[in-house]
LOLO-654945 format. One record per atom (N, C-alpha, C): atom name; x, y, z; residue number from 1. Coordinates in Angstrom, 2 decimals. Example, Ala and Ser with C-alpha at 12.3 -4.5 7.8 and 13.67 -1.06 7.14 Angstrom:
BEGIN
<"N", <13.19, -5.69, 7.80>, 1>
<"CA", <12.30, -4.50, 7.80>, 1>
<"C", <13.20, -3.30, 7.80>, 1>
<"N", <12.85, -2.25, 7.08>, 2>
<"CA", <13.67, -1.06, 7.14>, 2>
<"C", <12.90, 0.03, 7.87>, 2>
This chain:
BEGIN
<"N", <100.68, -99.12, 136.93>, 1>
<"CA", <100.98, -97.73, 137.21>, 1>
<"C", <99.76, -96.88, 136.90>, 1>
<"N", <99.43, -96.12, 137.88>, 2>
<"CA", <98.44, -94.98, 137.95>, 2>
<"C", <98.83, -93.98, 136.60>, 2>
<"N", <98.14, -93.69, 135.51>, 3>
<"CA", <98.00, -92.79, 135.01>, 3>
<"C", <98.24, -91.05, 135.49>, 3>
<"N", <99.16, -90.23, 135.40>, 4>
<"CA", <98.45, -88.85, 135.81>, 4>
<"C", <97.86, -88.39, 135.90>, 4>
<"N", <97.26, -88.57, 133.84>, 5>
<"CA", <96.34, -87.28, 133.40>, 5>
<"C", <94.85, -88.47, 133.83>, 5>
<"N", <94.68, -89.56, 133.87>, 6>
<"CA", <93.69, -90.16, 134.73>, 6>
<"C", <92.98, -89.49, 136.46>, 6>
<"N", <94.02, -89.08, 136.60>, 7>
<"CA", <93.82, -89.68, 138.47>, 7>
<"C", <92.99, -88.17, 138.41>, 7>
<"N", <93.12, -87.23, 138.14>, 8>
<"CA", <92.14, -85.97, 138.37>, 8>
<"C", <90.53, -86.73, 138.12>, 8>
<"N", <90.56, -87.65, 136.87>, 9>
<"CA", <89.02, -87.92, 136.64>, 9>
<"C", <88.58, -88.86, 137.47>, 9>
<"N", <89.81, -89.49, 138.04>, 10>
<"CA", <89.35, -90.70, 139.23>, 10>
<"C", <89.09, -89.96, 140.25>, 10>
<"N", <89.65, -89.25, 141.13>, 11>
<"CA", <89.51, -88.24, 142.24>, 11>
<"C", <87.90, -87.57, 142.27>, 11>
<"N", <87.53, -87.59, 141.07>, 12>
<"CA", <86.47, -86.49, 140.58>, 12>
<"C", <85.66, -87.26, 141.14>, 12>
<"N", <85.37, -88.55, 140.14>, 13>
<"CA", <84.83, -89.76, 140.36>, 13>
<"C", <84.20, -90.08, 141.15>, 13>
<"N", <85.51, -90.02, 142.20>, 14>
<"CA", <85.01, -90.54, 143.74>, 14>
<"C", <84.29, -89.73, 144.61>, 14>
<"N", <84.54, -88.54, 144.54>, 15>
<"CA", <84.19, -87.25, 145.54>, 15>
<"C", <82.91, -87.87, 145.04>, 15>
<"N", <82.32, -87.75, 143.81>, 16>
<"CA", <80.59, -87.90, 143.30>, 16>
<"C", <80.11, -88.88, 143.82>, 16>
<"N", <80.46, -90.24, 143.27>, 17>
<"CA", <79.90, -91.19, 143.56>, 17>
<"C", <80.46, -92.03, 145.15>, 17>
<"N", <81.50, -91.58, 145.75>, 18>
<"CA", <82.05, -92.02, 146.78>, 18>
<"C", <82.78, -93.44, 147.22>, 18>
<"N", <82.59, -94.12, 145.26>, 19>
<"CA", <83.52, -95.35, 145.27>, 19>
<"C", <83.93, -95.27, 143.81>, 19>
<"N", <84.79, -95.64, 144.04>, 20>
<"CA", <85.29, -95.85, 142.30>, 20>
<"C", <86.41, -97.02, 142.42>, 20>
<"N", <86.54, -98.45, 141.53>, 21>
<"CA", <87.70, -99.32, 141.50>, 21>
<"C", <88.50, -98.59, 140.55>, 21>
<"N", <90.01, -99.19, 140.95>, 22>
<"CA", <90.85, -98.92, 140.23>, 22>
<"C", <91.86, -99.67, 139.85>, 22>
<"N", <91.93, -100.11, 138.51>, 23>
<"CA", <93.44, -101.18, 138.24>, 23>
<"C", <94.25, -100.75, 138.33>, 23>
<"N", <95.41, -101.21, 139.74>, 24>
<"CA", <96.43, -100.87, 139.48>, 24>
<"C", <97.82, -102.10, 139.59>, 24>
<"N", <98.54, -101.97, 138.49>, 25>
<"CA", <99.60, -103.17, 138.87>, 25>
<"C", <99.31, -104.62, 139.08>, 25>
<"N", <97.95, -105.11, 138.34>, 26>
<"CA", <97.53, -106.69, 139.03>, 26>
<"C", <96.22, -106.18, 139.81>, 26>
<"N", <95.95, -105.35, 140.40>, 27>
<"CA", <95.39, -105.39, 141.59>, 27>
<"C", <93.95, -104.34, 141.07>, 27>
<"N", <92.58, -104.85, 141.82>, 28>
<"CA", <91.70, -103.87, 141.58>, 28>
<"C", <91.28, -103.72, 142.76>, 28>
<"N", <91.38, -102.27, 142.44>, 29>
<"CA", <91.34, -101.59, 144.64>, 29>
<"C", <90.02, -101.05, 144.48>, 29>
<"N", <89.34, -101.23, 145.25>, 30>
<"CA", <88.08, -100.74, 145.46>, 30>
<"C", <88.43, -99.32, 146.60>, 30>
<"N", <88.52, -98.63, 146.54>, 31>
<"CA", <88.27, -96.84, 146.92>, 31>
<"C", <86.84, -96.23, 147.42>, 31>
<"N", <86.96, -95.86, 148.86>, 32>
<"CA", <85.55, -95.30, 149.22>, 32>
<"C", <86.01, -94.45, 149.94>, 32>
<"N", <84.55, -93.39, 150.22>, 33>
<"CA", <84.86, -92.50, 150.47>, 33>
<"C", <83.48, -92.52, 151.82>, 33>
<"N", <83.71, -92.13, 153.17>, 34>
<"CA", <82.82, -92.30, 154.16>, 34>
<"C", <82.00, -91.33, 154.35>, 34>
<"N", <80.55, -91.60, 154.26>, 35>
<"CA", <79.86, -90.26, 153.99>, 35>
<"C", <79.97, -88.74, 154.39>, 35>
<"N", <80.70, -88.81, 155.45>, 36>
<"CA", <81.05, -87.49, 155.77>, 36>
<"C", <82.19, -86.78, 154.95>, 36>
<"N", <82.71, -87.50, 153.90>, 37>
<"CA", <83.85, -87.15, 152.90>, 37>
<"C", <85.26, -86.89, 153.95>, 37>
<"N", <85.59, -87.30, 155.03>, 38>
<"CA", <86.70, -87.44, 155.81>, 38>
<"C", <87.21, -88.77, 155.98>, 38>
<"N", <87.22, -89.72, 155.53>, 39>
<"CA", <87.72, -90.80, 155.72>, 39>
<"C", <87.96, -91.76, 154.52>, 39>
<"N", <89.27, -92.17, 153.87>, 40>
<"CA", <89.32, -92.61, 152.78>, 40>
<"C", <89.69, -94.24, 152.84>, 40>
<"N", <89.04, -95.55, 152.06>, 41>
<"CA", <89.31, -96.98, 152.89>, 41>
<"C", <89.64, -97.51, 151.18>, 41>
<"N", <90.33, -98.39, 151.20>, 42>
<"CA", <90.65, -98.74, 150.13>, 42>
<"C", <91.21, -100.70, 149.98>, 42>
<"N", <90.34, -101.33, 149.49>, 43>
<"CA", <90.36, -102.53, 149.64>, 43>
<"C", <90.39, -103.68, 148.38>, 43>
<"N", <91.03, -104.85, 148.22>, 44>
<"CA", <91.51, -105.32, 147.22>, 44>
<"C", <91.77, -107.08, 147.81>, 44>
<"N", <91.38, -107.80, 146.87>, 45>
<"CA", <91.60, -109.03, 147.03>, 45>
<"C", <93.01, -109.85, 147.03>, 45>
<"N", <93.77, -110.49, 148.24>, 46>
<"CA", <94.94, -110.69, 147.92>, 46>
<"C", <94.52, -112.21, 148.49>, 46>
<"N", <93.74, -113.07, 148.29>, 47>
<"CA", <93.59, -114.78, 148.51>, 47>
<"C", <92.20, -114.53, 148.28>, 47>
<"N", <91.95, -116.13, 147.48>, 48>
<"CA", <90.61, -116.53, 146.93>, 48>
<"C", <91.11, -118.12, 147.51>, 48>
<"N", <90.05, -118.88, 148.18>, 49>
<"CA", <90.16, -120.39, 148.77>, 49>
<"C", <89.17, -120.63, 147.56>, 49>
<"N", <88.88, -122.16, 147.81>, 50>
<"CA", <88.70, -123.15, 146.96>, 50>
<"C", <87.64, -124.09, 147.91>, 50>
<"N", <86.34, -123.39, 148.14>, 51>
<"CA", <85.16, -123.68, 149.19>, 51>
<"C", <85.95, -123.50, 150.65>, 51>
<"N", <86.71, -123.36, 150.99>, 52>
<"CA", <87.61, -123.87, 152.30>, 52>
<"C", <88.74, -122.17, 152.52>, 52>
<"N", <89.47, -121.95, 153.27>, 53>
<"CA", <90.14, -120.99, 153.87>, 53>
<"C", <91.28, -121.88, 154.74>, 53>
<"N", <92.46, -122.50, 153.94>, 54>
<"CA", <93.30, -123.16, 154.85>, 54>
<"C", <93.78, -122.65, 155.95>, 54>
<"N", <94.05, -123.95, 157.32>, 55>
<"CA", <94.44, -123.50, 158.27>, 55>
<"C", <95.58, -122.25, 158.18>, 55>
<"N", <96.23, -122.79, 157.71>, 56>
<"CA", <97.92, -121.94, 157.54>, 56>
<"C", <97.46, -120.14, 156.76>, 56>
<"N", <96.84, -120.47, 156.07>, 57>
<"CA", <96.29, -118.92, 155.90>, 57>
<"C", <95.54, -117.84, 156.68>, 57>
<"N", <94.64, -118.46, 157.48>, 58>
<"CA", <93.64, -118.32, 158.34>, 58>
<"C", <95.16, -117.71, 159.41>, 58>
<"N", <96.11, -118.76, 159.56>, 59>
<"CA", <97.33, -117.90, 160.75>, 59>
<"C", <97.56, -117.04, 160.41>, 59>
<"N", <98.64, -117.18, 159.11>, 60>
<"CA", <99.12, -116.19, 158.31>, 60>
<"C", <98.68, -114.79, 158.74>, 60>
<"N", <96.94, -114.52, 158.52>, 61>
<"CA", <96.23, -113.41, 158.44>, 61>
<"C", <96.10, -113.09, 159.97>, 61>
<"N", <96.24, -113.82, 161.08>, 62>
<"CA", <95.74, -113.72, 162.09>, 62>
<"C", <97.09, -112.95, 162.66>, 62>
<"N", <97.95, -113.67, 162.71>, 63>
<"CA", <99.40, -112.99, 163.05>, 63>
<"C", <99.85, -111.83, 161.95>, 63>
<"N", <99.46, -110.91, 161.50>, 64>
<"CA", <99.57, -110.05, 160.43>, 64>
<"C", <100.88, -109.71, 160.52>, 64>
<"N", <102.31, -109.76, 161.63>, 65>
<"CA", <103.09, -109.35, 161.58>, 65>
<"C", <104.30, -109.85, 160.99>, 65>
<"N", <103.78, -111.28, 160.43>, 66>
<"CA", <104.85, -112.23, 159.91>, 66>
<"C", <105.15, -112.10, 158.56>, 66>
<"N", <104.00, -111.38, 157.91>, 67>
<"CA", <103.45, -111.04, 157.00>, 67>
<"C", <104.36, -109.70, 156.29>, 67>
<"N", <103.89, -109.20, 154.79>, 68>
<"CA", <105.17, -108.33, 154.31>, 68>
<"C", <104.58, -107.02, 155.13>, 68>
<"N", <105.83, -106.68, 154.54>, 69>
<"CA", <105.53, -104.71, 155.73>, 69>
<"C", <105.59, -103.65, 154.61>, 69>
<"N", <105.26, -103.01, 155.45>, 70>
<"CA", <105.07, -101.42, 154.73>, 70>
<"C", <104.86, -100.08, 155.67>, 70>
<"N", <104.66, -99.01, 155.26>, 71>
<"CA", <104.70, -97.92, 155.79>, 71>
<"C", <102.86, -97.87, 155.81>, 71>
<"N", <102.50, -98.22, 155.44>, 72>
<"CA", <101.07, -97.88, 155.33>, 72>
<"C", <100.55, -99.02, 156.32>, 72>
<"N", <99.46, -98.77, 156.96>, 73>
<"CA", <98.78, -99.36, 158.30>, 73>
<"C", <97.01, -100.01, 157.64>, 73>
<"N", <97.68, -101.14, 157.06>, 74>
<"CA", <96.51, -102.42, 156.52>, 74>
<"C", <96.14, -103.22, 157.52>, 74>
<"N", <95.21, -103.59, 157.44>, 75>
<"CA", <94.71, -105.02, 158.36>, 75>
<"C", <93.79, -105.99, 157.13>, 75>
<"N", <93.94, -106.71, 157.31>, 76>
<"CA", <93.38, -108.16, 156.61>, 76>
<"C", <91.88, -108.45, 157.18>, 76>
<"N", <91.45, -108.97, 156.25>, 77>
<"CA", <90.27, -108.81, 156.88>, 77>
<"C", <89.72, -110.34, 156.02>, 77>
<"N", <89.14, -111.63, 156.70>, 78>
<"CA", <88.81, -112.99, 156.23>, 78>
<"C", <87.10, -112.77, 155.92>, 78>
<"N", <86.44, -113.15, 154.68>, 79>
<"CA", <85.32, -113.42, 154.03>, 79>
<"C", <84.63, -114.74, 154.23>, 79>
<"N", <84.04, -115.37, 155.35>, 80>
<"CA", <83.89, -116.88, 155.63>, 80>
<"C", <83.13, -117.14, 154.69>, 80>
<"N", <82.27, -116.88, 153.88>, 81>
<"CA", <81.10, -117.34, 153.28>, 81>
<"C", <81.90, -117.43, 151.48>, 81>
<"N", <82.89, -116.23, 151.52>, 82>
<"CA", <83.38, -116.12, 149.94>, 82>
<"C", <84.81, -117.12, 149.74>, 82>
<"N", <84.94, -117.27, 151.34>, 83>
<"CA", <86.76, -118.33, 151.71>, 83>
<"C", <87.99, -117.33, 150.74>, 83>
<"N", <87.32, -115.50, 151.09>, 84>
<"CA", <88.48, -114.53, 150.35>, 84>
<"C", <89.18, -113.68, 151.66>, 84>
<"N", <90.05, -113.58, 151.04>, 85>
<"CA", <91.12, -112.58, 152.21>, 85>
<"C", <91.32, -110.90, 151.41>, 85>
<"N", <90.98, -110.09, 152.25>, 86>
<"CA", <91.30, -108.69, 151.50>, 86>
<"C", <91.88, -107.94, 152.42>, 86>
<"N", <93.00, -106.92, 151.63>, 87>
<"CA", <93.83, -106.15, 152.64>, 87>
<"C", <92.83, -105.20, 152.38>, 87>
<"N", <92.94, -104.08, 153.69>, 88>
<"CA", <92.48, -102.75, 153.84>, 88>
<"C", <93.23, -102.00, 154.10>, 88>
<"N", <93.05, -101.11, 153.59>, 89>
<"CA", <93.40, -99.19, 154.31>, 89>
<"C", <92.85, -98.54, 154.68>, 89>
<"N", <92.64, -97.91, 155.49>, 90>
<"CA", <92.27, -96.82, 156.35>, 90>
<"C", <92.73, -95.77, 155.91>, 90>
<"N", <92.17, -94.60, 155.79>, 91>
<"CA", <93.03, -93.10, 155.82>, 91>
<"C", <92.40, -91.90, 155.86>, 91>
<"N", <92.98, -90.75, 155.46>, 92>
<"CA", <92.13, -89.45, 155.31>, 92>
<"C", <92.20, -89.45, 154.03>, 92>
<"N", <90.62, -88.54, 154.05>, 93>
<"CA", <90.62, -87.61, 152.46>, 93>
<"C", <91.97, -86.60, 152.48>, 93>
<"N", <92.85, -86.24, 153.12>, 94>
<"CA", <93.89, -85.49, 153.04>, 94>
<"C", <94.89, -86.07, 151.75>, 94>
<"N", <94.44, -87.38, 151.42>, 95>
<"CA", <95.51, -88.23, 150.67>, 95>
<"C", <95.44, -88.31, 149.33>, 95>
<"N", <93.99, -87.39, 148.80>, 96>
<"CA", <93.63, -87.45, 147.52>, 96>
<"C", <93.95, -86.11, 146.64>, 96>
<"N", <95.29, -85.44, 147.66>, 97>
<"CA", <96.22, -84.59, 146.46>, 97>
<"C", <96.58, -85.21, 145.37>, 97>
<"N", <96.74, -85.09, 144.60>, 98>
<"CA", <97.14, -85.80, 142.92>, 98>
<"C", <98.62, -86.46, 143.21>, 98>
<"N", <99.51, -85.98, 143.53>, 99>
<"CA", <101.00, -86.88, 144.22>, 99>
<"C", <100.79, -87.78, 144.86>, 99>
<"N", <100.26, -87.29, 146.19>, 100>
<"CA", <99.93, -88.45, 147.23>, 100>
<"C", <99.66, -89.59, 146.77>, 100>
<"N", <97.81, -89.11, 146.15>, 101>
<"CA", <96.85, -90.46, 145.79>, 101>
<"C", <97.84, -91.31, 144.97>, 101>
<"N", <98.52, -91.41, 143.74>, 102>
<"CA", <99.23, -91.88, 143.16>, 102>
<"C", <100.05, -92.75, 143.90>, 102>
<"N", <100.78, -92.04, 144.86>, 103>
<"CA", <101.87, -92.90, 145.58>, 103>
<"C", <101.15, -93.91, 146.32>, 103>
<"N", <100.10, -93.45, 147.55>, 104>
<"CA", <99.27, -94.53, 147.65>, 104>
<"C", <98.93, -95.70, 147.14>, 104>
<"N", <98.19, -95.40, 145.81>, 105>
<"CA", <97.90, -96.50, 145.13>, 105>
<"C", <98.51, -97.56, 144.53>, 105>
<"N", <100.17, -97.01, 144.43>, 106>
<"CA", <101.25, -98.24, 143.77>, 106>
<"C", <101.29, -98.39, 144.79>, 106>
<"N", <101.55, -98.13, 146.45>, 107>
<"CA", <102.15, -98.79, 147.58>, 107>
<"C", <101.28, -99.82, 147.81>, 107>
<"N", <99.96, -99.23, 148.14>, 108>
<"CA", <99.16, -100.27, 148.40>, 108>
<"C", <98.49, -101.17, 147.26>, 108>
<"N", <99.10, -101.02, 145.77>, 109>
<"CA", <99.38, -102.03, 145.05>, 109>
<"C", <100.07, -103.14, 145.23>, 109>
<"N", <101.40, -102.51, 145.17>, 110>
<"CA", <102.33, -103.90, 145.71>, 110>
<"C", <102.39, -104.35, 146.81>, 110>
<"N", <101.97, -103.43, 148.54>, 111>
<"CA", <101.56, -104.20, 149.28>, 111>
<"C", <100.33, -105.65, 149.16>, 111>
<"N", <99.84, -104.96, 148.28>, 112>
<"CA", <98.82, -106.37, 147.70>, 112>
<"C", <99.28, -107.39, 146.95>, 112>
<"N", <100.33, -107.15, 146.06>, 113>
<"CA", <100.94, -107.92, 145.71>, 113>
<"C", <102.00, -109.31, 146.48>, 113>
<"N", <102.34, -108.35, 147.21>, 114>
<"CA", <103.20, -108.95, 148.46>, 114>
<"C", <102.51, -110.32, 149.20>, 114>
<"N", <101.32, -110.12, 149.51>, 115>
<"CA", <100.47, -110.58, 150.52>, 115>
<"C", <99.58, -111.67, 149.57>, 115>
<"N", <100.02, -111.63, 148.40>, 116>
<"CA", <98.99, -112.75, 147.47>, 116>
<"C", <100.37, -113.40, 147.19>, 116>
<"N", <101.91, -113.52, 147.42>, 117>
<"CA", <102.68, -114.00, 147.25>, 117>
<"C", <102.64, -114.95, 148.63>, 117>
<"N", <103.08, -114.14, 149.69>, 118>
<"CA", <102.63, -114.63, 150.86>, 118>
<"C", <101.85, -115.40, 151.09>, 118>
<"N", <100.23, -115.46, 151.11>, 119>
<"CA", <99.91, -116.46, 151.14>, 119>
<"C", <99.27, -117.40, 150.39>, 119>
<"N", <99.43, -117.24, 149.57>, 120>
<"CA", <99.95, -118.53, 148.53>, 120>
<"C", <101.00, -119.27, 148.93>, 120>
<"N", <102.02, -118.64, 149.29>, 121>
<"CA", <103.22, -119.90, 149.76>, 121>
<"C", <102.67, -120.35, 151.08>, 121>
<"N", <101.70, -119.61, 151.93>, 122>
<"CA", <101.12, -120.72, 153.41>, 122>
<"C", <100.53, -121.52, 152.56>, 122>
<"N", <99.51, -121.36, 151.67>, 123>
<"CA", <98.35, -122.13, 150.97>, 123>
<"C", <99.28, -123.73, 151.15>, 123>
<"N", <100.62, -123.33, 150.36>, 124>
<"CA", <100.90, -124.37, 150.07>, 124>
<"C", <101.59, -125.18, 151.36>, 124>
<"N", <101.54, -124.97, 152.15>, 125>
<"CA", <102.14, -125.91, 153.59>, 125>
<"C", <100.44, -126.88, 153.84>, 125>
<"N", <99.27, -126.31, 153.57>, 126>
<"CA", <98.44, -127.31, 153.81>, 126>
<"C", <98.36, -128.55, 152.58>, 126>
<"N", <98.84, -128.28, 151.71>, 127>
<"CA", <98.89, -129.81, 150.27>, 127>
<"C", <98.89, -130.98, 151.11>, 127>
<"N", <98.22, -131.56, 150.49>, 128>
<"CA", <98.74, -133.17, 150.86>, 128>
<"C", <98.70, -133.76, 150.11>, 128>
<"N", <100.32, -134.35, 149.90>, 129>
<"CA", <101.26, -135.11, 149.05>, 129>
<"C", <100.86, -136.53, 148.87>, 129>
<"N", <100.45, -136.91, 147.88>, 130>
<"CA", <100.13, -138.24, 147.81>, 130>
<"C", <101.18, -138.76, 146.56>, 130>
<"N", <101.83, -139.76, 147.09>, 131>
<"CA", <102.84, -140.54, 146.16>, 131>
<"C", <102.19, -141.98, 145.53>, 131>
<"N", <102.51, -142.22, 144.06>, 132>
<"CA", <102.16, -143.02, 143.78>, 132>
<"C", <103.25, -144.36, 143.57>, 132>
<"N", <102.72, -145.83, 143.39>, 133>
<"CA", <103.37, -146.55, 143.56>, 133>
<"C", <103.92, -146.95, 142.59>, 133>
């Protein structure tokens, strides 16, 4: 959970420096701000592979609609070189009223949350089961 009396110094933060992370709920969202100060993107790790990016995840992300939902308009975005998956947001600086930003940030908290539940359970359709004798 976002702090209140925090989020004014985070807001501040960002306007200055035009990124600031933020822990929220599990999740550390990286927050930017596009040089023209009109466009707000906000991004967070929800899968880390293991040298590799399994098939079934690689779908998962590709078909984004099978995937959990929300009111907020994310796209996934695959890291070939890091084998990481990160959700994004898109938005306006309109969103960094002190209410808003807040609500934002738990949504697209637990939307992150959601989506590291998710695929983790594809992760696991690629295992291969070896029985011993």
């Amino acid at each position: 959970m976002v702090l209140e009396d925090s989020i004014k110094d985070l807001i501040l933060h960002l306007l200055h420096h035009k990124q600031v992370q933020i822990p929220v709920n599990g999740s550390d969202i990286q927050v930017s701000l596009a040089p023209a100060d009109e466009a707000l993107s906000m991004d967070t790790l929800v899968y880390q592979g293991s040298n590799y990016l399994p098939k079934s995840v690689r779908e998962a992300t590709l078909s984004h609609a099978q995937g959990p939902r929300s009111q907020l308009a994310t796209t996934l975005s695959l890291d070939e070189e890091t084998f990481q998956v990160f959700l994004r947001y898109n938005g306006s600086t309109s969103e960094l009223q002190k209410g808003s930003f807040i609500r934002l940030l738990e949504e697209f908290s637990w939307l992150a949350e959601e989506w590291r539940l998710f695929l983790d359970d594809q992760d696991k359709r690629d295992l291969v089961h070896v029985y011993a004798n």
